[in-house]
C-alpha positions, -999 to 999 in steps of 0.1 A, spaced: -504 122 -172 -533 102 -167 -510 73 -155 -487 87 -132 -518 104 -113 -533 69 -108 -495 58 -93 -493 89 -72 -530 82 -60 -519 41 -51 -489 49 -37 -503 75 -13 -529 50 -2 -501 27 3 -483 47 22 -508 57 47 -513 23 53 -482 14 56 -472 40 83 -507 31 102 -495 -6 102 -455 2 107 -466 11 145 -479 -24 153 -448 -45 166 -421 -59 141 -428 -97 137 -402 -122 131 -413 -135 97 -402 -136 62 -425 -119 31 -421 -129 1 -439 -109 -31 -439 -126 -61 -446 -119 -98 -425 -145 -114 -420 -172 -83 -395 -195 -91 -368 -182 -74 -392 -174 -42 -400 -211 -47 -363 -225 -41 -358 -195 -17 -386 -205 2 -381 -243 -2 -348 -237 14 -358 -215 42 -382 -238 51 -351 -265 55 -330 -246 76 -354 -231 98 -390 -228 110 -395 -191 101 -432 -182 95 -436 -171 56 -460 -146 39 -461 -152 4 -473 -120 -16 -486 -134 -52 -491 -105 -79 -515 -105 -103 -492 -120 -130 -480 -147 -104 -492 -182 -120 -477 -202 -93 -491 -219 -58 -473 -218 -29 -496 -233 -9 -490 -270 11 -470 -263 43 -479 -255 72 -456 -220 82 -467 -204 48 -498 -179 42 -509 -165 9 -526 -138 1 -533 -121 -32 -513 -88 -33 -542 -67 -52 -567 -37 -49 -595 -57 -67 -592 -80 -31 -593 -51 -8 -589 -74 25 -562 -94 16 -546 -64 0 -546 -43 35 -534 -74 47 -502 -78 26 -494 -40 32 -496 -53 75 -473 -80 67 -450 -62 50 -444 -31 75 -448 -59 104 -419 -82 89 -382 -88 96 -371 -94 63 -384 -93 29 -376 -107 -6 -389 -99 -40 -383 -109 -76 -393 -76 -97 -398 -39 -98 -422 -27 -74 -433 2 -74 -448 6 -34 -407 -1 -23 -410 39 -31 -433 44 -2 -426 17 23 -398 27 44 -388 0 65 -377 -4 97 -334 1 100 -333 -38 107 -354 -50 80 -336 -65 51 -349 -63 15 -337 -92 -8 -341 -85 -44 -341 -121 -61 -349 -108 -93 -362 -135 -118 -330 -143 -144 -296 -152 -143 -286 -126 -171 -298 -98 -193 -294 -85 -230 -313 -60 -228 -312 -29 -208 -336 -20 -178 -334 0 -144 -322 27 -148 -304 21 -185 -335 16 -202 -341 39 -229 -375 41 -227 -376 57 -195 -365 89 -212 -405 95 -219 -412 94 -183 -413 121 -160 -391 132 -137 -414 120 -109 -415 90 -125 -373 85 -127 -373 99 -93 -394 73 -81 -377 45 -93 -344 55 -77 -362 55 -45 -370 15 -52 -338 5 -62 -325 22 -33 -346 1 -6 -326 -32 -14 -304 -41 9 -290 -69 -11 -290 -84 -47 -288 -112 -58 -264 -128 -85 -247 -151 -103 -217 -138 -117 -199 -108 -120 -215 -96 -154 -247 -97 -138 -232 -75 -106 -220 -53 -129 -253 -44 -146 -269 -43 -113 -249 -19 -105 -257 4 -135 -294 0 -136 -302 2 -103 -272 26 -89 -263 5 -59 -232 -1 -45 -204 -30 -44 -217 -41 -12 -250 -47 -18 -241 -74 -45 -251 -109 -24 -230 -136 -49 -249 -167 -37 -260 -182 -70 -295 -179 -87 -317 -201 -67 -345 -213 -96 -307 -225 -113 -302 -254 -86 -329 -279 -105 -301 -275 -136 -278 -298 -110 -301 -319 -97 -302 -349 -121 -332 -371 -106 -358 -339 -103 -349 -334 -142 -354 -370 -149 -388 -373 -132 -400 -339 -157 -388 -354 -183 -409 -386 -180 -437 -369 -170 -439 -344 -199 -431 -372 -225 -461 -388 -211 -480 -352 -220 -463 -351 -252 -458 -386 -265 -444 -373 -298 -412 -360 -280 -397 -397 -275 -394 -398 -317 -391 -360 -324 -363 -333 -311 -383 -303 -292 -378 -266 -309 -389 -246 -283 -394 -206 -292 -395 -183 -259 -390 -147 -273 -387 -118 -253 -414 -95 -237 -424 -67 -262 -444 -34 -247 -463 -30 -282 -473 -70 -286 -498 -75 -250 -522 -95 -274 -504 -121 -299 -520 -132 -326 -498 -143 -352 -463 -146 -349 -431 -129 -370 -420 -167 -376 -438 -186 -402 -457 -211 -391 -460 -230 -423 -422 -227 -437 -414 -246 -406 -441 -270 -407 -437 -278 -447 -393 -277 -436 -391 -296 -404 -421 -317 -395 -407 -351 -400 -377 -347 -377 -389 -315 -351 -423 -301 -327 -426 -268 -322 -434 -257 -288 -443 -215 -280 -435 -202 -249 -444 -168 -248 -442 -142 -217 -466 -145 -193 -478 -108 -196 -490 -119 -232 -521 -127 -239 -522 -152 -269 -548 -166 -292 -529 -181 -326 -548 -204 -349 -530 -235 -347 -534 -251 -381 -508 -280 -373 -516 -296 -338 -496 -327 -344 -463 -301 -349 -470 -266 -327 -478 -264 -290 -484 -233 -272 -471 -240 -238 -469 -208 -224 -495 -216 -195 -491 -238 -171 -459 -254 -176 -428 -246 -154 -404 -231 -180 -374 -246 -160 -392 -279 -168 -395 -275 -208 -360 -269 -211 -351 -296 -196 -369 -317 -229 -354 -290 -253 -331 -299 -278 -327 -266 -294 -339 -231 -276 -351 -202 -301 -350 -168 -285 -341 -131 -289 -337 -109 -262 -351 -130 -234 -333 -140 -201 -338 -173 -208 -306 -183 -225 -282 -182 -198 -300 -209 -180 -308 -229 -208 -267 -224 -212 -259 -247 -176 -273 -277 -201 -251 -272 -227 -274 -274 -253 -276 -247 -291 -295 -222 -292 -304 -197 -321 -317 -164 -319 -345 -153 -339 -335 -112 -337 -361 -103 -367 -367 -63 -351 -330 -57 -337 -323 -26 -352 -357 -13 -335 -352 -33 -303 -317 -17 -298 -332 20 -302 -360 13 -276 -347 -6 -251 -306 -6 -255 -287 -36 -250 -259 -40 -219 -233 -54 -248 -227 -57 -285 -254 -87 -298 -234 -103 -320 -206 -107 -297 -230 -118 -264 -251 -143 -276 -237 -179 -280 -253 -188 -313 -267 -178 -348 -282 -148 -349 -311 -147 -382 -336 -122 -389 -364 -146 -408 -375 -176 -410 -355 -191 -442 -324 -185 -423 -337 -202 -390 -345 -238 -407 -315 -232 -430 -296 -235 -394 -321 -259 -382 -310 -280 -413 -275 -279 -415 -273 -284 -375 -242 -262 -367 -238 -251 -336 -205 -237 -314 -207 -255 -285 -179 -244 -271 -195 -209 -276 -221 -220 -252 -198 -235 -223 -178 -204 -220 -212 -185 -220 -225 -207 -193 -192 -203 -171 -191 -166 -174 -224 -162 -165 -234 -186 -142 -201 -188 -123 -224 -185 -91 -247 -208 -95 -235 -244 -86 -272 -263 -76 -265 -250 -41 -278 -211 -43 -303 -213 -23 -288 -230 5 -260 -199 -1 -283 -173 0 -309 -189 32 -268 -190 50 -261 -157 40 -296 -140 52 -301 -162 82 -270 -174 97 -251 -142 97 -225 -153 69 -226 -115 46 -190 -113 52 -181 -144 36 -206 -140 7 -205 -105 1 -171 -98 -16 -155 -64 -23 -144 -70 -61 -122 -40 -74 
């Protein structure tokens, strides 16, 4: 109760200020709000190629990255706790011609835009296991007001982005829109995948951070976001089975979600390294040889570089009540599936992996995405070319 009457109370304020600012003239600029950021990033890289649009870039609290470093771009920090810029962002967005994000927000509820203002969702993965939007289960314990509300921001985009028709599909279901509003340009954060110098240049420069990697293969764990784990301080692998089991051949690197906060003893410094600050996750997969997950996103990018991948579903049973998945587990995910440790370094071992599994994976999902999405989707925004991009599929 408590927290829907603190939504109610920030989206009203938003609103009002919205309005206020909506009667100032329409500007031609391009906002940008970001709470992941890579896709913005090779959005607005591109944009910034084909054109010499002014840019507004919107960083969320849980936005990491810097935008800053050319000229057309402002940033501002999109937050009550800085009032100013705050009012600010609101003016910039009911001032601008066309506007792209990469999550929910909740204030598209309350900002109606003007009839030629387009609203680009980006979104911030190239797939999905499990549910969201409107298909997530937990939802149900919302109210009314609260399901009502999120309608009302799915309903302000004009167009989403995708990579293949799976993904179109699921956009479809959890955010009700309609065939038309499905934009099939390719996910833009995919295009460093296919560009073989930029992934040659991380690489050196994170073996130089983590000498180690030139003898060892890179494990790198990346589970999913949880809603009951915000502070991490031990994990459901064991630490010291893998150490004891794989330390002469493998380092562990931990990638957890940015919304967690983590503090885990490290007892083996030479094997584990938490890297899930400040390092560009497109970046560590690049040096990965073999990607743990669960129920992450990640996977169907990690899938364009053909490498295995094993996934670590220890609470499915639970994970599948709360949050639903989009398709059968066993039959979506392009590797192993264990539910402890024992099992993981008995695969880890042993080495086997369908690789074959993985290409089909990677084609079906990332059909789109050919290291030129973002120069599709600046071209299908910009230079009037919807009707060739946005395809009727029956």
């Amino acid at each position: 109760m408590a927290r829907e009457l603190a939504i109610t109370l920030y989206l009203f304020v938003i609103r009002i200020l919205f309005n206020i600012f909506k009667l100032f003239p329409q500007k031609k600029k391009t906002v940008f709000v970001a709470s992941f950021g890579v896709n913005v990033l090779y959005t607005l890289k591109e944009l910034e190629k084909q054109s010499d649009e002014k840019v507004v870039i919107l960083k969320t609290s849980s936005c990491k990255m810097t935008f800053k470093g050319a000229p057309n771009r402002k940033q501002l920090h999109f937050k009550p706790v800085t009032p100013i810029n705050w009012g600010k962002s609101i003016y910039h967005l009911a001032t601008s011609s066309t506007i792209f994000v990469d999550n929910y927000y909740g204030f598209l509820a309350v900002t109606d835009f003007r009839p030629n203002t387009k609203c680009i969702q980006l979104w911030h993965a190239a797939g999905a296991i499990k549910q969201f939007g409107l298909k997530d289960l937990s939802i149900e314990n919302r109210p009314a007001k609260a399901y009502k509300r999120f309608k009302m921001v799915y309903q302000r985009f004009d167009y989403v982005i995708v990579g293949s028709e799976n993904m179109a599909d699921i956009f479809r279901e959890g955010f009700g829109i309609s065939k038309k509003q499905i934009l099939r340009t390719g996910i833009p954060r995919t295009d460093f995948f296919f560009d073989s110098l930029a992934k040659e240049e991380v690489g050196e420069t994170l073996r130089l951070q983590f000498p180690m990697i030139k003898e060892k293969k890179v494990i790198l764990y990346a589970p999913t976001y949880r809603d009951n784990e915000m502070n991490v301080s031990e994990l459901k692998m064991d630490i010291d089975k893998m150490y004891k089991a794989l330390k002469d051949d493998y380092v562990l690197f931990l990638r957890l979600h940015p919304a967690v906060s983590v503090t885990i003893d490290n007892h083996y410094p030479d094997f584990v390294f938490n890297v899930s600050t400040n390092y560009n996750i497109n970046h560590l997969l690049v040096i990965t040889d073999i990607l743990i997950s669960d129920y992450s996103s990640i996977p169907f990018e990690f899938a364009i570089l053909n490498k295995p991948m094993i996934f670590f579903a220890y609470d499915i049973d639970e994970y599948a009540e709360t949050r639903g998945f989009w398709d059968n587990y066993d039959k979506l995910v392009p590797g192993p599936i264990v539910e402890n440790t024992n099992d993981l370094i008995t695969i880890l071992k042993t080495n086997d992996f369908d690789m074959k599994k993985i290409n089909d994976f990677s084609n079906e999902w990332n059909q789109y995405s050919d290291g030129k999405s973002s120069e599709n989707l600046i071209k299908s925004i910009y230079t009037n070319f919807e009707e060739e991009r946005i395809v009727e599929h029956n």
